[in-house]
C-alpha positions, 0 to 999 in steps of 0.5 A, spaced: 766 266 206 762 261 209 756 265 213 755 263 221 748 259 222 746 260 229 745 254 234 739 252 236 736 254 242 732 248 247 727 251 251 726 246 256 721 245 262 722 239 266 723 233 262 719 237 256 725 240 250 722 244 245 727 247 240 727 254 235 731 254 230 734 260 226 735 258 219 730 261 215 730 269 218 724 268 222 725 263 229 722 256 227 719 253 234 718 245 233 717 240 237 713 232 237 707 230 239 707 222 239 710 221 232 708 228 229 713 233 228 710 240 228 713 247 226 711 254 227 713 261 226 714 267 229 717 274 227 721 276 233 725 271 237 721 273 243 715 271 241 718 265 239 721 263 246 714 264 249 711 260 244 716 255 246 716 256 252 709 254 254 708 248 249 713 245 253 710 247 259 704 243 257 708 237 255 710 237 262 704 237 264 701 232 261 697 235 255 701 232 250 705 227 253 699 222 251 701 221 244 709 219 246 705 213 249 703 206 246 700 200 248 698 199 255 703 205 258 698 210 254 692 207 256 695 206 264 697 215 263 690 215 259 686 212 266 691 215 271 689 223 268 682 221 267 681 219 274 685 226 276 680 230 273 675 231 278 680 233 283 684 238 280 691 235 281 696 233 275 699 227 275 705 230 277 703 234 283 699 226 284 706 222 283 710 227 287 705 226 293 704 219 294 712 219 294 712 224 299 707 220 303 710 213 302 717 215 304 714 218 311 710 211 312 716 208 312 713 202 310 709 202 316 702 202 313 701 204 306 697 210 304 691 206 303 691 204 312 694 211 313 688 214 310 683 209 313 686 210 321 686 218 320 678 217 318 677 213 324 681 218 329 677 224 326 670 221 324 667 226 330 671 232 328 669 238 324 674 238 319 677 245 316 676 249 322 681 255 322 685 258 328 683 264 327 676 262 326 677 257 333 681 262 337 674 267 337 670 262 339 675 260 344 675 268 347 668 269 346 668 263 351 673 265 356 671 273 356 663 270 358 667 266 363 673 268 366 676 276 369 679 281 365 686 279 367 686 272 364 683 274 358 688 279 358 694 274 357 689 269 353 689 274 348 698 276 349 699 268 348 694 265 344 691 271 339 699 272 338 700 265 335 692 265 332 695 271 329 701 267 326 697 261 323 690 265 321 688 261 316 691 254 317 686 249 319 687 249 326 688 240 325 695 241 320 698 245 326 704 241 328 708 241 335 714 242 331 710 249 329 708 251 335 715 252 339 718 254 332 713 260 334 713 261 342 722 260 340 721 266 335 721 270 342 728 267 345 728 274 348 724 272 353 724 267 359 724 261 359 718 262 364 715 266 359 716 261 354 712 256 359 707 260 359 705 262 352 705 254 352 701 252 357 695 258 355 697 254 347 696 247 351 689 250 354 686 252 347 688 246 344 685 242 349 678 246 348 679 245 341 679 237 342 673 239 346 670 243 341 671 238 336 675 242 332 682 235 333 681 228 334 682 226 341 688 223 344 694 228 345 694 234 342 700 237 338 701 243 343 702 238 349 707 235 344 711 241 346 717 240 351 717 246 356 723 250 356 728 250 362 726 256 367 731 260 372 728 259 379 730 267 382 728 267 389 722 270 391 722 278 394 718 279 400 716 285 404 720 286 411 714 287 417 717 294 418 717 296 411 710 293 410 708 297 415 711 303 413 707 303 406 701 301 409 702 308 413 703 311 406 697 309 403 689 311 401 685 308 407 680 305 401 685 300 398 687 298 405 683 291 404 684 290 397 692 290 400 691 287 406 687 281 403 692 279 399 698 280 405 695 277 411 690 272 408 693 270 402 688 271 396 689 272 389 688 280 387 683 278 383 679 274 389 681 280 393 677 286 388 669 280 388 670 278 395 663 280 398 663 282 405 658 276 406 662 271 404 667 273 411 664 269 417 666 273 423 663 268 428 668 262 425 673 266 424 674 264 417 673 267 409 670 262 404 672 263 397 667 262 392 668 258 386 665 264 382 670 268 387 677 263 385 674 262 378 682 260 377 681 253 381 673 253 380 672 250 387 671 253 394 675 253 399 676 257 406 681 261 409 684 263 416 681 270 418 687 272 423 686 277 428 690 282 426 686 282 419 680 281 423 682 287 427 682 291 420 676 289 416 672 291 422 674 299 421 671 297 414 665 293 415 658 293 412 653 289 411 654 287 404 656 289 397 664 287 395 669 289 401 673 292 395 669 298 392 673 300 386 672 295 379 679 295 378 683 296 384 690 293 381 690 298 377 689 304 383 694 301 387 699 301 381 698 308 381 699 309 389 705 304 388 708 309 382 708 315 387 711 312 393 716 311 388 718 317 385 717 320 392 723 316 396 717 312 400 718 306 396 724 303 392 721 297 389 714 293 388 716 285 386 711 281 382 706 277 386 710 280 392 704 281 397 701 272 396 709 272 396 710 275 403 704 272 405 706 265 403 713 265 406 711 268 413 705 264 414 709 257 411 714 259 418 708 258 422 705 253 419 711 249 418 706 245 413 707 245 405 700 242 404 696 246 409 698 252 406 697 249 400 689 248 401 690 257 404 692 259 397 689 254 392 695 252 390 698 244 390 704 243 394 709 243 389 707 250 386 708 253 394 715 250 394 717 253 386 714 260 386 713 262 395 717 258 400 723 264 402 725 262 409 723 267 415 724 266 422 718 265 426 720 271 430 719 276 423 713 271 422 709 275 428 712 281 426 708 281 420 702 278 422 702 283 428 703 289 423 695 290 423 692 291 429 698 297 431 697 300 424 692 307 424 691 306 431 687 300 431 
């Protein structure tokens, strides 16, 4: 009976083959170096499908491939290696990438003209920096320079994303990246969306400005905004107004009332100085250092029901809000009328929404109100135009002087 002689076995990385043969007892690996055939034994098949297994790997990577060449082809691969060297990369890694990049130029530019516009845009910029190591210097910046409640949302939107790419040089970031990263939270609205885009916007801007990119258009700005649902704004009723002011601690009264009858922000209500209200004039200047959102002055209507107010409250200086962080009593006054039945609800932004709406009635001009506020017209018509009669306008702007007896 004739015996069963077993096939031999090819191991086989990339185009590199190397066989094991079974014909002996002990596993055979052989294979060729140029014209040469070697042969080696090992006692296990194991051992020898790892020796087979890593000469074929270093075929593949060019290590033995040399001998296969002859003429001019083996001085060209000879060449090629030689001036890889210095760089770490093989020959294949080299071959592969010039492709890709090839293919992407789409016989626009060769790499040679790619290599040299890229140079030319980033001559002036500190290559290599990473996110993680450009998002620290950014808040650093923004916590000497801003309030707490930006840093805050500085901190949500851009210490997320910094938190996501690390490491990543922050110049590899690209725009298809980051609304990939803002979309992982489709969850979310699209205002929210815009939000976590414009602070990434911003934070690109400074790293432009930091020399941290090239100039031009940054990949952020690349990203399209996401579509929003534009809810109408919810405001206070005069009467309800009234009945809250009623309701609440005598101290936060003008943190509140800045907001509702002269429309400031609750960030420039709480550093607003009593210096800074002129009672002759009849008028509130809002300090750049104040607004810090715009960075620039501007000057507010002091209506005489405010006036009538601030007057019980009146010193000779220091801030007109005493607490540091008075956002942060009212939300707690505001959580207690609620489960005591005196409130039913607090809508974002309701008080400059209040303000907005009724003193647009009066106004009856976008653009005046707009320079109140320290917002551009078309915010005023996106985010605060609800429309009130002129009846329940005076109705609101007279709550003041009939509240607490004044």
């Amino acid at each position: 009976m004739a015996s069963l002689r077993r096939k031999p076995k090819r191991v086989k990385v990339g185009s590199a083959v190397v066989k094991i043969y079974f014909t002996s007892g002990s596993p055979t690996v052989e294979w060729y170096e140029g014209t040469e055939r070697k042969r080696l034994r090992r006692a296990k098949v194991e051992e020898a499908e790892l020796l087979a297994h890593e000469i074929a790997t270093r075929i593949h990577n060019g290590q033995a491939s040399a001998d296969l060449l002859t003429g001019d082809d083996r001085i060209a691969y000879l060449n090629a290696v030689e001036a890889l060297r210095p760089t770490g990369v093989t020959l294949s890694e080299a071959v592969l990438s010039f492709v890709s990049a090839h293919k992407q130029l789409k016989n626009r530019a060769t790499l040679q003209e790619a290599t040299n516009f890229f140079l030319a845009q980033t001559s002036h910029v500190i290559v290599g920096k990473s996110v993680a190591n450009a998002y620290e210097g950014y808040l650093q910046e923004k916590m000497s320079r801003t309030g707490k409640r930006n840093v805050e949302s500085v901190e949500l939107h851009v210490g997320k994303f910094a938190k996501s790419f690390n490491s990543r040089p922050i110049i590899e970031i690209t725009q298809r990246q980051i609304d990939s990263h803002i979309r992982d939270e489709r969850k979310l609205s699209g205002r929210y969306f815009n939000n976590a885009r414009s602070q990434i916007v911003t934070f690109f801007g400074w790293a432009r400005t930091s020399r941290f990119l090239p100039e031009g258009k940054t990949e952020a700005e690349k990203v399209a905004k996401d579509s929003e649902i534009q809810e109408a704004v919810k405001i206070f009723e005069p009467e309800k107004f009234q009945a809250f002011l009623g309701s609440l601690r005598p101290d936060l009264i003008p943190y509140v009332a800045l907001s509702a009858f002269a429309g400031l922000r609750p960030s420039e209500a709480a550093r607003l100085g009593w210096d800074e209200i002129n009672w002759e004039n009849d008028y509130i200047e809002i300090k750049a250092s104040v607004a810090r959102k715009t960075l620039r002055d501007r000057f507010v209507p002091l209506l005489p029901g405010l006036k009538t107010l601030l007057r019980r409250f009146q010193k000779t200086n220091g801030l007109v809000v005493k607490w540091k962080a008075p956002r942060y009593l009212l939300a707690d006054e505001v959580k207690k009328m609620k489960e005591e039945g005196a409130l039913d609800e607090w809508p974002p932004d309701v008080l400059r929404h209040s303000f907005a709406s009724y003193r647009l009635s009066i106004l009856e001009d976008k653009n005046k109100l707009a320079n109140e506020m320290g917002n551009s017209p078309q915010v005023i018509l996106k985010n605060y135009r609800r429309p009130v009669s002129k009846q329940e306008a005076r109705k609101w702007f007279s709550i003041l002087p009939t509240c607490f007896d004044l």
